[in-house]
N, CA, C and O atoms as a Tinker XYZ file with bonds, in Angstrom:
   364  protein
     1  N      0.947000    5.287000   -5.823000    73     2
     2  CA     0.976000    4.525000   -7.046000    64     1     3
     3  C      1.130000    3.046000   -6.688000    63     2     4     5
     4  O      1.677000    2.692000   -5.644000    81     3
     5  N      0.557000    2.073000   -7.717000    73     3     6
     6  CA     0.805000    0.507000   -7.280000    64     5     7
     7  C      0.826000   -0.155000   -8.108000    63     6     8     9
     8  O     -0.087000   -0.424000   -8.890000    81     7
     9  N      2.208000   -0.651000   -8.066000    73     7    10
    10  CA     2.274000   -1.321000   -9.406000    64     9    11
    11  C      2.397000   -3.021000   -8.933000    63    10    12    13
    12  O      2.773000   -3.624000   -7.928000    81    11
    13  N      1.770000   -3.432000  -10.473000    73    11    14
    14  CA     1.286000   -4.997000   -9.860000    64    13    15
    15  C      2.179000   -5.896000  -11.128000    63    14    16    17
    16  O      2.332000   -5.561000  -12.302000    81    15
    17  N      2.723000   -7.224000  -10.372000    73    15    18
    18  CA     3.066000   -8.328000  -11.188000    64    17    19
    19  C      2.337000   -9.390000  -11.032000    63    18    20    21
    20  O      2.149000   -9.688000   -9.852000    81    19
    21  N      1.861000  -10.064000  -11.811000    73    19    22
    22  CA     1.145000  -11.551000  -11.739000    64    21    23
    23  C      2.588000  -12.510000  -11.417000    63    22    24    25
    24  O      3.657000  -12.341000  -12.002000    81    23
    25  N      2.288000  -13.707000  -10.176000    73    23    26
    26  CA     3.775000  -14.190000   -9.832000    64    25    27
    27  C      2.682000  -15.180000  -10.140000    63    26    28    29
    28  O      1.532000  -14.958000  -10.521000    81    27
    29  N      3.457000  -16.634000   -9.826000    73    27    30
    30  CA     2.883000  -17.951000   -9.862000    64    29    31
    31  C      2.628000  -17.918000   -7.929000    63    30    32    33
    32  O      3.520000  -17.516000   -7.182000    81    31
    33  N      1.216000  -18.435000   -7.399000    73    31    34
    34  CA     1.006000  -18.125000   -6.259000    64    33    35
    35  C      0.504000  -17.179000   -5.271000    63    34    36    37
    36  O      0.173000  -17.102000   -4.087000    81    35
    37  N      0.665000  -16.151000   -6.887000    73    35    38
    38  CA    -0.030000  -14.731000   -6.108000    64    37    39
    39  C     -0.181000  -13.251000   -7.406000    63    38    40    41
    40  O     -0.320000  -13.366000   -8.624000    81    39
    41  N     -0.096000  -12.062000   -6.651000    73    39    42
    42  CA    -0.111000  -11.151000   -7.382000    64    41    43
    43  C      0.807000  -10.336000   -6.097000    63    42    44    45
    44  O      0.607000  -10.180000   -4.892000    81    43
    45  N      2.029000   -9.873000   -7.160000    73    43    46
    46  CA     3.040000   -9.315000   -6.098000    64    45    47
    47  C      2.333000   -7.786000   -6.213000    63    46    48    49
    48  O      2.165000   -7.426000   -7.378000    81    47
    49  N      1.923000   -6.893000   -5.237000    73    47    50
    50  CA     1.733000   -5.615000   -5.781000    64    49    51
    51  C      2.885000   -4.630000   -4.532000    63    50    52    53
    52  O      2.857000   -4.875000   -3.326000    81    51
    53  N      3.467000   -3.950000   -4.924000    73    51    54
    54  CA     4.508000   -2.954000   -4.376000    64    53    55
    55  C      4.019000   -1.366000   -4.493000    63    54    56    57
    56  O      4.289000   -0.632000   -5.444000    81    55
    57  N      3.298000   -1.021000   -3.405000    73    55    58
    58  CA     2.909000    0.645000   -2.672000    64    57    59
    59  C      3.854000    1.449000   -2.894000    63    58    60    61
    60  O      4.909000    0.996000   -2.449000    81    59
    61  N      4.007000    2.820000   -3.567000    73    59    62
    62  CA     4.863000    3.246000   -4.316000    64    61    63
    63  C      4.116000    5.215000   -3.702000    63    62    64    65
    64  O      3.157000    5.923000   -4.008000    81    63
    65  N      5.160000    5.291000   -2.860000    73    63    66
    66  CA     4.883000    6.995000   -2.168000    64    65    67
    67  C      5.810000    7.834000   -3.150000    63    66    68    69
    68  O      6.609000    7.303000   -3.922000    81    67
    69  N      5.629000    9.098000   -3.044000    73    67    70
    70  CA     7.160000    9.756000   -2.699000    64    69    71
    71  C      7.976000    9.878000   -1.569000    63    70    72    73
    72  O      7.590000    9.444000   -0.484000    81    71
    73  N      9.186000   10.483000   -1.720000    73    71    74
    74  CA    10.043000   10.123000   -0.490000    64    73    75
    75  C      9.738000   10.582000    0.545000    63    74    76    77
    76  O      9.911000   10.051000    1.642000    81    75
    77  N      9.226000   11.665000    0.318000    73    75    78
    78  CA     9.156000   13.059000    1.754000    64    77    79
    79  C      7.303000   13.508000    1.400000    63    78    80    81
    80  O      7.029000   14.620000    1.852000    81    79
    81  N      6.565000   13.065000    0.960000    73    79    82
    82  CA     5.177000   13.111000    1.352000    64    81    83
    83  C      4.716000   12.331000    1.462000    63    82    84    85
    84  O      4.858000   11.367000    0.710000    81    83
    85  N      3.760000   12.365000    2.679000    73    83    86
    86  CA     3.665000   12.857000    3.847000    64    85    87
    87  C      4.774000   12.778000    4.544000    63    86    88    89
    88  O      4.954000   11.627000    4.942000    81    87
    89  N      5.797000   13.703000    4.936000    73    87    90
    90  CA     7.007000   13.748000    6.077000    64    89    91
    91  C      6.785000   12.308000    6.767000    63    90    92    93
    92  O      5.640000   11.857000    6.753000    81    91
    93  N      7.839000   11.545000    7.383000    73    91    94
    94  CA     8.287000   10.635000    7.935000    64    93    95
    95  C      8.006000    9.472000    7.501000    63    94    96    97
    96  O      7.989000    9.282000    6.285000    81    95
    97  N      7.652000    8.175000    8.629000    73    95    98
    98  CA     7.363000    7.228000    8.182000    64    97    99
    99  C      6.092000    6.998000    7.758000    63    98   100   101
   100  O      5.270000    7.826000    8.149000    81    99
   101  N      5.700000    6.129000    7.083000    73    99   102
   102  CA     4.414000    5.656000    6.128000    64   101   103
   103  C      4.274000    4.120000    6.242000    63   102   104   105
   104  O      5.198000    3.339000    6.015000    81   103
   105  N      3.215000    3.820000    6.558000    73   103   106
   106  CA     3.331000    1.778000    6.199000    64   105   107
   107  C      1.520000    1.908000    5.523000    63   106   108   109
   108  O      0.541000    2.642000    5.388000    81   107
   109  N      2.030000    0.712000    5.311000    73   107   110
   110  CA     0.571000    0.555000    4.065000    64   109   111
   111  C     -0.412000   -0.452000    5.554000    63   110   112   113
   112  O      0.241000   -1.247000    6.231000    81   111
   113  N     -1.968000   -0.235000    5.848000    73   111   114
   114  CA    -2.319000   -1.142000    6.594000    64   113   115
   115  C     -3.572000   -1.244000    5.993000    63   114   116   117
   116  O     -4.183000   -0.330000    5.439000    81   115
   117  N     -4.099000   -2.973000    6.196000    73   115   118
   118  CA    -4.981000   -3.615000    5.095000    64   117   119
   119  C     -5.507000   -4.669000    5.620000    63   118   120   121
   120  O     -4.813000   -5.375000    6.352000    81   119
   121  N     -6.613000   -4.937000    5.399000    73   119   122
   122  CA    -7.311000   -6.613000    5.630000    64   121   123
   123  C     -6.326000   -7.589000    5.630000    63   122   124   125
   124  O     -6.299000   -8.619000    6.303000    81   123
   125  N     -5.294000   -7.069000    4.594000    73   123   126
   126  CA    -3.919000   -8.216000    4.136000    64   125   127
   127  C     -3.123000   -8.220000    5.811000    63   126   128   129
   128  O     -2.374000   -9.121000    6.187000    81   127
   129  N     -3.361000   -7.454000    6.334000    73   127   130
   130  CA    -1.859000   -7.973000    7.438000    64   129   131
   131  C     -2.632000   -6.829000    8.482000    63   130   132   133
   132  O     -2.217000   -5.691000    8.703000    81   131
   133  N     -3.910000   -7.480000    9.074000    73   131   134
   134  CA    -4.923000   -7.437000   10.355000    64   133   135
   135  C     -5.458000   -5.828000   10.449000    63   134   136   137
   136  O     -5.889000   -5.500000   11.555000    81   135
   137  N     -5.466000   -4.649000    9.229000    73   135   138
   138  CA    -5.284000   -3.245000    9.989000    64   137   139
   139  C     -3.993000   -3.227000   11.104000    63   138   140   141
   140  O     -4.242000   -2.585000   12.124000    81   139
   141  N     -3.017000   -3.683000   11.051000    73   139   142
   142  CA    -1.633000   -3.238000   11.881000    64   141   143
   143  C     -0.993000   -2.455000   11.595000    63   142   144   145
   144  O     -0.115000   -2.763000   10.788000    81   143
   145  N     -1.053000   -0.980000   12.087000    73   143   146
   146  CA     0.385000   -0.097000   11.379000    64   145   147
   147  C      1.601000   -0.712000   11.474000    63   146   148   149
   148  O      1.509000   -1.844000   11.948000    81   147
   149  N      2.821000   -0.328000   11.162000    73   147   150
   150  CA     3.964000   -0.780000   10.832000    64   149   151
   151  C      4.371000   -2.455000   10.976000    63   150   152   153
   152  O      5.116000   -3.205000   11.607000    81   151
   153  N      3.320000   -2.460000    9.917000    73   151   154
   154  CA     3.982000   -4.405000    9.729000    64   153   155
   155  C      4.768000   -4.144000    8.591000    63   154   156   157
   156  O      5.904000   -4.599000    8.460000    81   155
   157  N      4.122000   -3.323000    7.641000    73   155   158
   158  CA     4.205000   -2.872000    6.204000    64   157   159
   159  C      5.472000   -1.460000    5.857000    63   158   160   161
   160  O      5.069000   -0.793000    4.904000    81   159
   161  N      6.368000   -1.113000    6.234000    73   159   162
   162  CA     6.337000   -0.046000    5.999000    64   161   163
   163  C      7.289000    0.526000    4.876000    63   162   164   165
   164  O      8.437000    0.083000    4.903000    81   163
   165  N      6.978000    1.457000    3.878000    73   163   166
   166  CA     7.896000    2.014000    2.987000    64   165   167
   167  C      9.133000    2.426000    3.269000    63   166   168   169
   168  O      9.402000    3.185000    4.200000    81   167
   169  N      9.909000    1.967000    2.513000    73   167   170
   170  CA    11.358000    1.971000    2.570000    64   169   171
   171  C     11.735000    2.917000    1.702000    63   170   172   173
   172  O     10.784000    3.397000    1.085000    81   171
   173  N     13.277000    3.558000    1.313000    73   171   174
   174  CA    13.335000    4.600000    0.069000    64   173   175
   175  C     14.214000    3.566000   -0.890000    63   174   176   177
   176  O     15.023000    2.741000   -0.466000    81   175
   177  N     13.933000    3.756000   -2.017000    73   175   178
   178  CA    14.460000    3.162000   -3.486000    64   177   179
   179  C     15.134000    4.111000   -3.863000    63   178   180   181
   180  O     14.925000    5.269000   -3.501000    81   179
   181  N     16.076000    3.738000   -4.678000    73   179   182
   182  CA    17.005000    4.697000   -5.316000    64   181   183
   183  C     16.400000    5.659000   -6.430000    63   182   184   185
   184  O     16.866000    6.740000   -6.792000    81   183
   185  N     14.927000    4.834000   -7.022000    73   183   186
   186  CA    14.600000    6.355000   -7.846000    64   185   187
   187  C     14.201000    7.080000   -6.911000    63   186   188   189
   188  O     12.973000    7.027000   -6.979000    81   187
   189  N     14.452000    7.642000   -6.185000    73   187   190
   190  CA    13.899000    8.916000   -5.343000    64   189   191
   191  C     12.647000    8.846000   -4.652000    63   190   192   193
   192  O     12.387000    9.808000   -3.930000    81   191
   193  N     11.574000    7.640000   -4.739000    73   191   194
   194  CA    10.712000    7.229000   -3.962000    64   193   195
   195  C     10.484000    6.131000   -2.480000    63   194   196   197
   196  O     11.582000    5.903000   -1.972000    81   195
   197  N      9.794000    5.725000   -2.037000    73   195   198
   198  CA     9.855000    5.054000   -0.917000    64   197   199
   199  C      8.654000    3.927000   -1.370000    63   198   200   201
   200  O      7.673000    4.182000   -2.068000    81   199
   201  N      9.039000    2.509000   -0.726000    73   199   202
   202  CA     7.828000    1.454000   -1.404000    64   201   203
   203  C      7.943000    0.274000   -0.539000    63   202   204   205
   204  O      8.916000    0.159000    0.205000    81   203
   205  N      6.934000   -0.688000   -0.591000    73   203   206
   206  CA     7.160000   -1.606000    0.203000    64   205   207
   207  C      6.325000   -2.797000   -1.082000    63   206   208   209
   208  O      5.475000   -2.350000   -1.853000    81   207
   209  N      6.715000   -4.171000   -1.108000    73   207   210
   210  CA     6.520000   -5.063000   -2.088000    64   209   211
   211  C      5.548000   -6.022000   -0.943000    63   210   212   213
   212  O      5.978000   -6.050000    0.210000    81   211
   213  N      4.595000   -6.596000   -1.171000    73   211   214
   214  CA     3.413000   -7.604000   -0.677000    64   213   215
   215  C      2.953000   -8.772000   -1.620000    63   214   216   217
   216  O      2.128000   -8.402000   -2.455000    81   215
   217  N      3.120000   -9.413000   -1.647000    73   215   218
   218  CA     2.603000  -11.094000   -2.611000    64   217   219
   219  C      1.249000  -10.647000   -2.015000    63   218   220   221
   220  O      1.250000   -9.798000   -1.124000    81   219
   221  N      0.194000  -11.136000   -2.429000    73   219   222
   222  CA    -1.311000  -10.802000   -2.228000    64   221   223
   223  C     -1.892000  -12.254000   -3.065000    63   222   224   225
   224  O     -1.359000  -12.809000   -4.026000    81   223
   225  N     -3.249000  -12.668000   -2.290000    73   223   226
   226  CA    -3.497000  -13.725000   -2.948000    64   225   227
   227  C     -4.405000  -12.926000   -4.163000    63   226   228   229
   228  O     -5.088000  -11.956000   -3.833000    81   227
   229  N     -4.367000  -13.498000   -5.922000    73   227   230
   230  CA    -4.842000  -13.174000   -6.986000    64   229   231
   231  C     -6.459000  -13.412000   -6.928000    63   230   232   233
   232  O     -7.069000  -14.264000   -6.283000    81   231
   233  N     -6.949000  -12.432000   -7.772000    73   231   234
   234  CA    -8.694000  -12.742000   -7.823000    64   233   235
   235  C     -9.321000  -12.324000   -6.533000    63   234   236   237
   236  O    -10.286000  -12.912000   -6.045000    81   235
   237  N     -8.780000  -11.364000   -6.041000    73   235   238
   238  CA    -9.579000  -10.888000   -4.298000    64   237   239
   239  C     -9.333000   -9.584000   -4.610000    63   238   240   241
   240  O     -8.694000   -9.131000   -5.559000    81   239
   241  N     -9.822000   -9.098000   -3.845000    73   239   242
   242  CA   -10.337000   -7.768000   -3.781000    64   241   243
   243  C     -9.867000   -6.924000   -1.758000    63   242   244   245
   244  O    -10.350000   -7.011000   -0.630000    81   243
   245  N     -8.880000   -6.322000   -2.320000    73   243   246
   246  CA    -8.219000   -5.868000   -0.641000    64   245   247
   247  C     -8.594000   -4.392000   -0.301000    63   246   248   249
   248  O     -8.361000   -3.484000   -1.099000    81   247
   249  N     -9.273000   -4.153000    1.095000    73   247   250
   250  CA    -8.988000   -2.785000    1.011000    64   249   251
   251  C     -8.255000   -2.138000    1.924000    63   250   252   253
   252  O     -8.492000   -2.529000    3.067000    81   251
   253  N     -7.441000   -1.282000    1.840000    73   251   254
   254  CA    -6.157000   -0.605000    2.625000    64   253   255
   255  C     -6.074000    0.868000    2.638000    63   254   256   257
   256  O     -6.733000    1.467000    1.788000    81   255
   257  N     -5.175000    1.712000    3.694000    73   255   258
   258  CA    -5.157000    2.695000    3.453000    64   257   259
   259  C     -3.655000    3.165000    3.843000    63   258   260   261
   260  O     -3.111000    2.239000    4.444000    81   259
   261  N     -2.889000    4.167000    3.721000    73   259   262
   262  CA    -1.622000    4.371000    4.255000    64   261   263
   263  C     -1.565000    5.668000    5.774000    63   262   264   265
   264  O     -2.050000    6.783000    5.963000    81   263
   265  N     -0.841000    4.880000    6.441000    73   263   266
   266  CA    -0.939000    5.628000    8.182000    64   265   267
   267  C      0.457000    6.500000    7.974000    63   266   268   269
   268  O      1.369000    5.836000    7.482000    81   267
   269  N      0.738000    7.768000    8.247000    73   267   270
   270  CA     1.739000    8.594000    8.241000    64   269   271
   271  C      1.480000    9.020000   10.102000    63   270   272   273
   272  O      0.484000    9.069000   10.825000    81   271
   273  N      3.361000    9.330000   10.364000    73   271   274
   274  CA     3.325000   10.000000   11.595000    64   273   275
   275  C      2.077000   11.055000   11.581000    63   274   276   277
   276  O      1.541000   11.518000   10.574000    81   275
   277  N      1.663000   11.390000   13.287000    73   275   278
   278  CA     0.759000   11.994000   13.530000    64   277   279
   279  C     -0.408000   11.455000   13.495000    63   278   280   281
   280  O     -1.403000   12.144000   13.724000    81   279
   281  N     -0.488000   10.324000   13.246000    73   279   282
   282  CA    -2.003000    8.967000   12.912000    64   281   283
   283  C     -2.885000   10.173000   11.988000    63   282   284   285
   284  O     -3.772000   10.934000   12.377000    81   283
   285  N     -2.134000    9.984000   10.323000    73   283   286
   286  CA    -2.640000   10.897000    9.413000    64   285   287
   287  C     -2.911000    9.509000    8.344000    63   286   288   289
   288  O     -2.042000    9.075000    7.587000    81   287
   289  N     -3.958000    9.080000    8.440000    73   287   290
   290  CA    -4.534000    8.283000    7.428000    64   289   291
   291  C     -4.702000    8.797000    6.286000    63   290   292   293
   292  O     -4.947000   10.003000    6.335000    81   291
   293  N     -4.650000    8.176000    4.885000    73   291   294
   294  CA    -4.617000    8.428000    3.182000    64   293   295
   295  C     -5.209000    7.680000    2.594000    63   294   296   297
   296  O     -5.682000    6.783000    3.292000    81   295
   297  N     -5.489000    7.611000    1.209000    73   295   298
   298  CA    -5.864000    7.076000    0.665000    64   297   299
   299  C     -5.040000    6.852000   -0.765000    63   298   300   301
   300  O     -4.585000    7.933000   -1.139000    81   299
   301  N     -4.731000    5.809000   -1.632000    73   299   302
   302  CA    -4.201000    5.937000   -2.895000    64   301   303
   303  C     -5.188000    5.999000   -3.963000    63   302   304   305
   304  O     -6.129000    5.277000   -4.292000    81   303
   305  N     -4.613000    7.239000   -4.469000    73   303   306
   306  CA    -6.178000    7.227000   -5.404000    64   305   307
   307  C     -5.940000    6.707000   -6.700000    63   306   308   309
   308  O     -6.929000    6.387000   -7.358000    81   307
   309  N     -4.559000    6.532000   -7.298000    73   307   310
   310  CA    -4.423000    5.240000   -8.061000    64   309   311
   311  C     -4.669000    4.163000   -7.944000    63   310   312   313
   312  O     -4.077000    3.363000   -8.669000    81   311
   313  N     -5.924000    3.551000   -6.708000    73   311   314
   314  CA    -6.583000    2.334000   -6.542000    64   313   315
   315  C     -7.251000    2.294000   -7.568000    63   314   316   317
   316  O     -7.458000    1.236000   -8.162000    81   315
   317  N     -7.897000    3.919000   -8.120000    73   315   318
   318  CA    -8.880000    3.684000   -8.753000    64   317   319
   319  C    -10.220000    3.468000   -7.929000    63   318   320   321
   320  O    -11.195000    4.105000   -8.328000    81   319
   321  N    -10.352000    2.791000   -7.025000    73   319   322
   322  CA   -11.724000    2.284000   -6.376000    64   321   323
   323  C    -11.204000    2.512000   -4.734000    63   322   324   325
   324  O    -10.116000    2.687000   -4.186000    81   323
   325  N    -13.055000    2.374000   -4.161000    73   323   326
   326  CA   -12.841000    2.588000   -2.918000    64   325   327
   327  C    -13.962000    2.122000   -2.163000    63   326   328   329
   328  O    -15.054000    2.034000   -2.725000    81   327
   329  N    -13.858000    1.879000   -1.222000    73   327   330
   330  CA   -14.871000    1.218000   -0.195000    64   329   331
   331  C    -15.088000    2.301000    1.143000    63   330   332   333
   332  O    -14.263000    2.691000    1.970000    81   331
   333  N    -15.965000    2.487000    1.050000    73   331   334
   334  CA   -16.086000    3.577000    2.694000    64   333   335
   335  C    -14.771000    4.938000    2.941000    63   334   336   337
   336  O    -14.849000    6.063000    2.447000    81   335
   337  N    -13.859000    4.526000    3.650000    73   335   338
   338  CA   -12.962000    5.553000    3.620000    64   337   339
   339  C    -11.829000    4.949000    3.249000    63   338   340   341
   340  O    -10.783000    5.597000    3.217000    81   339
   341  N    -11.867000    3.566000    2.900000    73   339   342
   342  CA   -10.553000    2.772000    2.094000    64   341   343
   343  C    -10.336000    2.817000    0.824000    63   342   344   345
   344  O    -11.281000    3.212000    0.140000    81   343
   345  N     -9.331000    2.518000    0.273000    73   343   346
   346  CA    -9.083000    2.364000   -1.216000    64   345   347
   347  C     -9.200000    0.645000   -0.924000    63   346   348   349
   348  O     -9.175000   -0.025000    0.109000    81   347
   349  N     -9.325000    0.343000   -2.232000    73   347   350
   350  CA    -9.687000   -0.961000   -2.368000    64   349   351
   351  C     -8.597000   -1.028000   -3.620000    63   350   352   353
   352  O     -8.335000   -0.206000   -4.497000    81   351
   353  N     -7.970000   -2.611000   -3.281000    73   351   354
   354  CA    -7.400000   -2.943000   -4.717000    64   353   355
   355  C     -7.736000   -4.163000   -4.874000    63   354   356   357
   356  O     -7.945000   -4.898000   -3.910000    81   355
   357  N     -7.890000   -4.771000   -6.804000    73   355   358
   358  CA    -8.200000   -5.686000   -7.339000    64   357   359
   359  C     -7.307000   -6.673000   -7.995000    63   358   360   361
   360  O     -7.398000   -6.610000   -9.221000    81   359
   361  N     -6.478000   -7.559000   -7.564000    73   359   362
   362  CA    -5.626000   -8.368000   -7.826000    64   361   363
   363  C     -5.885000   -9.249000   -8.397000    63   362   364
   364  O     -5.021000  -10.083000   -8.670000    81   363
């Protein structure tokens, strides 16, 4: 899930897992921060999920996917959209 705020400077959008799927760690990796696994990675929130928050520049178009232990690549399909084997999001 990804939920988005319009900030002054950007568009904050925050990657939103559950806690325990896919088992272990998770980081979000994207055009935004080089394809690097764990630059990004989900943390757990007290509602019972795990998330990580990104400022993103507004009016662009990013595409990303999420890396789980075992180099188990995903996709969020609450992007809505997708590019090749990425989800794409529209800020």
């Amino acid at each position: 899930m990804l939920e988005r705020v319009l900030r002054r400077g950007g568009t904050e959008v925050t990657f939103v897992l559950p806690l325990d799927v896919p088992p272990g760690p998770v980081s979000v990796v994207g055009d935004f921060n080089g394809w690097q696994p764990g630059v990004h990675t989900l943390v757990p929130r007290r509602d019972g999920k795990r998330a990580v928050t990104l400022t993103l520049p507004s009016e662009r178009t990013h595409s990303f996917r999420y890396l789980a232990a075992g180099d188990y690549w995903f996709n969020d399909e609450s992007a809505g959209d997708r590019e090749g084997p990425n989800s794409r999001l529209h800020t």
